[in-house]
C-alpha positions as CSV (number, residue, x, y, z in Angstrom):
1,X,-57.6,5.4,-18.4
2,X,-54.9,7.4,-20.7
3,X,-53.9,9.3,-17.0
4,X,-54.2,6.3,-15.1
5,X,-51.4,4.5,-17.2
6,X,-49.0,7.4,-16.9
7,X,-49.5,7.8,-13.7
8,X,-48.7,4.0,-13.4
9,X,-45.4,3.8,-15.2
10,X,-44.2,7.8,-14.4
11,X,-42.3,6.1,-11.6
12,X,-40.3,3.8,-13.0
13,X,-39.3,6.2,-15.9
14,X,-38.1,8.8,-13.1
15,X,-35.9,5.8,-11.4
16,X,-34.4,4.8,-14.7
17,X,-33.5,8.3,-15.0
18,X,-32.1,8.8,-12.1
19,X,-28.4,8.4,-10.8
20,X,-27.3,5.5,-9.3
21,X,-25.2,6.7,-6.9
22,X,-23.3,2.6,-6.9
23,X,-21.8,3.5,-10.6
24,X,-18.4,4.7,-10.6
25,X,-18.0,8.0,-12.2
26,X,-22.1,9.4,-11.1
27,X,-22.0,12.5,-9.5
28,X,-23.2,11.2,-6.1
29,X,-21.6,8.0,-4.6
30,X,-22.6,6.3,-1.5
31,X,-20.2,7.2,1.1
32,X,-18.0,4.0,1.8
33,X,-17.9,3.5,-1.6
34,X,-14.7,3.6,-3.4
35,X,-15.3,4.3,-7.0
36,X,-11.8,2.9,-8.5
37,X,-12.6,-0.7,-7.3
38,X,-15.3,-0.7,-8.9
39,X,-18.0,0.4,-6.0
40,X,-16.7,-2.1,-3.4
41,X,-17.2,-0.3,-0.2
42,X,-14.2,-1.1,1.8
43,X,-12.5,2.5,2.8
44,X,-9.3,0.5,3.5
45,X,-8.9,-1.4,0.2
46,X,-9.3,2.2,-1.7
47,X,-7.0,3.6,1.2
48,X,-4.4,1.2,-0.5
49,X,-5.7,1.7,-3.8
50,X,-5.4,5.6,-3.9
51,X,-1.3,4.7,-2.0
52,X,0.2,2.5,-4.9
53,X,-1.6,4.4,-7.5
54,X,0.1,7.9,-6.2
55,X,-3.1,9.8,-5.5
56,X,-1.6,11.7,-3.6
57,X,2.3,12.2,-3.7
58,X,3.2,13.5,-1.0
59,X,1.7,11.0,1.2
60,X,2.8,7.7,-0.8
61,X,6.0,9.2,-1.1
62,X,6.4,9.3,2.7
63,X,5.3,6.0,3.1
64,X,7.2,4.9,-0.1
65,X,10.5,6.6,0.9
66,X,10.3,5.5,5.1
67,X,9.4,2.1,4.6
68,X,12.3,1.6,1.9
69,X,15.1,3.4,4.4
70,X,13.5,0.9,7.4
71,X,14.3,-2.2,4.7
72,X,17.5,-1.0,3.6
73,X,18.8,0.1,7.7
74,X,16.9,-3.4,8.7
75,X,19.4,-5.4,5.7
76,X,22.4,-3.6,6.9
77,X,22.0,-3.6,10.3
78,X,20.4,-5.7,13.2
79,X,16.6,-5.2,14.1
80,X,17.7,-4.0,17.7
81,X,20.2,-1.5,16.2
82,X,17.5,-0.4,13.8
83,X,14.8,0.6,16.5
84,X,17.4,2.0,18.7
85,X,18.3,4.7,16.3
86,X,14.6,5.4,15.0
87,X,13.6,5.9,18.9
88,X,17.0,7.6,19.3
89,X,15.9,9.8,16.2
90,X,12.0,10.6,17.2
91,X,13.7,11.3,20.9
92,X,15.8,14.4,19.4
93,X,13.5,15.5,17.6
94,X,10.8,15.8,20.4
95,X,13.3,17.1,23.4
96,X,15.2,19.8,21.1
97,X,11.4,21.0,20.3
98,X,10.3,20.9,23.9
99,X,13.8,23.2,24.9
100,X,13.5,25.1,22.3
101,X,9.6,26.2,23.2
102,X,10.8,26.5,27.1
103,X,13.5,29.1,26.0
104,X,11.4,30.7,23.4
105,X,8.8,31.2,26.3
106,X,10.9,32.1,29.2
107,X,12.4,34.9,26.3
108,X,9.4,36.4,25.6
109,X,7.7,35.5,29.0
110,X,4.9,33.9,27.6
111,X,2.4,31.1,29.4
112,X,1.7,29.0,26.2
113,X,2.4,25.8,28.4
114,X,3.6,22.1,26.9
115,X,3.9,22.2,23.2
116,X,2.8,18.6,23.0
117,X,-0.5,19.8,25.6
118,X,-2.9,19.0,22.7
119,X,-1.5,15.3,21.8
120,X,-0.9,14.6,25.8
121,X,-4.8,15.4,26.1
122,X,-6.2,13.0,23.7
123,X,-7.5,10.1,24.9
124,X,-6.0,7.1,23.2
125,X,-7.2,4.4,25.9
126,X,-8.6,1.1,23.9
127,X,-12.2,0.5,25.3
128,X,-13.2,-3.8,26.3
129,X,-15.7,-3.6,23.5
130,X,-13.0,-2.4,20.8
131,X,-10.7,-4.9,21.7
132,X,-13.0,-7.8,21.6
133,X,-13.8,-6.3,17.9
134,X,-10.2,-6.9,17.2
135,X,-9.8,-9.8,18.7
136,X,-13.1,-11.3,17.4
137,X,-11.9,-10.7,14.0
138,X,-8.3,-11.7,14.4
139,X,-9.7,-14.8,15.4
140,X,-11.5,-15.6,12.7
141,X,-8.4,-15.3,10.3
142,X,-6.2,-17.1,12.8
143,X,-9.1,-20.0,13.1
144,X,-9.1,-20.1,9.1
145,X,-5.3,-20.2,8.6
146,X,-5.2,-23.3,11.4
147,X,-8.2,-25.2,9.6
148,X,-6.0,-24.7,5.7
149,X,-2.6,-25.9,7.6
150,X,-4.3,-29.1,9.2
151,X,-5.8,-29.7,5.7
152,X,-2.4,-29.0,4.3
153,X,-0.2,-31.4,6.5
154,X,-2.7,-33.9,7.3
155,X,-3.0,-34.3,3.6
156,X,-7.1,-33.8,3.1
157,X,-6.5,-33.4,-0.4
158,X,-3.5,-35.1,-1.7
159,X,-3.4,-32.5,-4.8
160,X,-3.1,-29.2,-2.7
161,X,-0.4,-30.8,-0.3
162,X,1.4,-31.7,-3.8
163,X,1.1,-28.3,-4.5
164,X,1.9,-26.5,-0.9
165,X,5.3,-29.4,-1.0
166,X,6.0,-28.1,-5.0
167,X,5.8,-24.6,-4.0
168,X,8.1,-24.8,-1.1
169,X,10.8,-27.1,-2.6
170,X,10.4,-23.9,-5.1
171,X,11.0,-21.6,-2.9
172,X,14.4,-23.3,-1.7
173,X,15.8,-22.2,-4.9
174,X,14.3,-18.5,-4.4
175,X,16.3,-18.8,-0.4
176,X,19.8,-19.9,-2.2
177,X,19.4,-16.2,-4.3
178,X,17.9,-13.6,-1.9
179,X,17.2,-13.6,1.6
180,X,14.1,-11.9,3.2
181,X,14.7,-8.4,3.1
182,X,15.5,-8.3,-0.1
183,X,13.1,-9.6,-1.2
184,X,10.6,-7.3,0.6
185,X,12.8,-4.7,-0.8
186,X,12.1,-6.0,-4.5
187,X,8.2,-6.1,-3.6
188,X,8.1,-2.9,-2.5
189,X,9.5,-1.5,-5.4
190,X,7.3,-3.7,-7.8
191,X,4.3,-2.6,-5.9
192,X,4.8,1.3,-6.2
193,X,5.9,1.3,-9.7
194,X,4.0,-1.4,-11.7
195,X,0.6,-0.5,-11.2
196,X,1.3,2.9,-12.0
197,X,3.1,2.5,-15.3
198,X,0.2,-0.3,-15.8
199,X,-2.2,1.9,-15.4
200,X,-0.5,4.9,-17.7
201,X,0.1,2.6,-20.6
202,X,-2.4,0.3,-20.2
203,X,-4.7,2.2,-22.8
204,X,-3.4,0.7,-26.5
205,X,-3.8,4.3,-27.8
206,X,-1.4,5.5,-25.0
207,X,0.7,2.3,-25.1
208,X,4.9,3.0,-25.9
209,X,4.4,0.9,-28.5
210,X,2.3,0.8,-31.4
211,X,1.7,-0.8,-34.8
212,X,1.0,0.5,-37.9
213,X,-2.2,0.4,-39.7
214,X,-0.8,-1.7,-42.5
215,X,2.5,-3.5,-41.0
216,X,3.5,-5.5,-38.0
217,X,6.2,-2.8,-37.8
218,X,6.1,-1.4,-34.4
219,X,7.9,1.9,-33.3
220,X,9.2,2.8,-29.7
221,X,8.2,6.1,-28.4
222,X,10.5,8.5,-27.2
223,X,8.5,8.5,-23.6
224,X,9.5,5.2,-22.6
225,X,13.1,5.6,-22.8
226,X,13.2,7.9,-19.7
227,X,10.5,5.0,-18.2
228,X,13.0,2.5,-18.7
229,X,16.3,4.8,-17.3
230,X,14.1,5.3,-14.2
231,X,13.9,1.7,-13.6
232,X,17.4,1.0,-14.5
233,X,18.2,3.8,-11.8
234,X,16.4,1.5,-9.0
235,X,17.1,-2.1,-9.9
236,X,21.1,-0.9,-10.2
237,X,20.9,1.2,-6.8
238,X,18.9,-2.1,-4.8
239,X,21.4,-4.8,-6.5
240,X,24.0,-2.2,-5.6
241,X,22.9,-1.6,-2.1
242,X,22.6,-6.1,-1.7
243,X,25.9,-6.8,-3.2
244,X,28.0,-4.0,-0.8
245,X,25.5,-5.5,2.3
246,X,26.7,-9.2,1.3
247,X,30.2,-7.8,1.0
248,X,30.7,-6.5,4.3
249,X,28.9,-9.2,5.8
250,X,30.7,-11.6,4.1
């Protein structure tokens, strides 16, 4: 009976000792599963995740650094101008590669062939079935967003029109101040420093600022100051950057 009874429970002792491979942190994780949103296993959302949080810093710094120049060229200059110079820009860089390999190989008489052979090669054709994906599940969103705005302007609930009409007689105020890209240009910003600086101080024992044991005295570390000349540095360079674009425009 004694054996009988361990045999019985030895395999729920050796589950409850084992990893779960769903908690963040275990040495094996599903794959899919993104351990910093808490085991949610959408590869895009931690794709986004790892990008503001500066995983890896040469890669948010490209997109970081490309998508501000597009938003500052895009408030100086016209959308047109704008995509004229970036295809302009990837144009030079592609023929002066493609002369330079042709002398290269008629120099050293060499039959390496098109430098861009390999990309030219891969099949990037979009098969029926993955476009009905897409389109399946940008239908979905687009069927969603119609139901909220019938609901929203044929006044299903009185309290969320109140709302939607609050928020945009709001937003008039926010139009008068800044126009679009500017304000995209504010977000990005926001949304590649803040949850970075959240996340290094957001520990109280890390915090810039803490209180004594005994007192309601609080003392500023030295760290924060070059934290705070940083952001000085950017919020001066974008207000700059609007006020010269206004300027000239004006």
């Amino acid at each position: 009976m004694a054996d009988l009874a361990a045999a019985t429970q030895s395999p729920s002792i050796s589950s409850s000792s084992g990893t779960d491979p769903a908690v963040p942190g275990s040495g094996g994780s599903s794959p899919g599963v993104c351990p910093a949103l808490g085991g949610k296993s959408c590869a895009s959302s931690c794709a986004v995740h790892d990008l503001i949080f500066w995983r890896d810093v040469k890669k948010t710094g490209l997109v970081f650094g490309t998508t501000l120049i597009m938003l500052l060229s895009l408030a100086a200059f016209s959308v047109i101008s704008v995509a004229s110079y970036l295809i302009l820009a990837f144009l030079s860089v592609t023929i002066s590669f493609r002369v330079y390999k042709s002398v290269i190989q008629a120099v050293q008489k060499s039959e390496e062939g098109h430098p861009f052979k390999a990309y030219l090669d891969v099949d990037i054709a979009l098969s029926s079935e993955a476009f009905h994906n897409y389109v399946n599940a940008a239908m979905v969103h687009i069927n969603r967003a119609l139901k909220l705005i019938i609901r929203l302007f044929l006044v299903e609930d009185l309290v969320d029109s109140l709302k939607l009409a609050v928020f945009m007689w709001l937003m008039t105020y926010v139009g008068a101040v800044f126009n679009g890209i500017t304000l995209l240009i504010l977000a990005e910003l926001l949304i590649f420093s803040v949850p970075i600086v959240y996340e290094k101080y957001k520990d109280p024992s890390e915090t810039p600022w803490h209180r004594k044991e005994k007192g309601r005295i609080t003392i500023w570390k030295p760290e924060i100051q070059p934290l705070l000349k940083h952001h000085l540095i950017v919020i001066t360079f974008v207000t700059c950057t609007y006020e010269g674009i206004c300027s000239v425009s004006a």
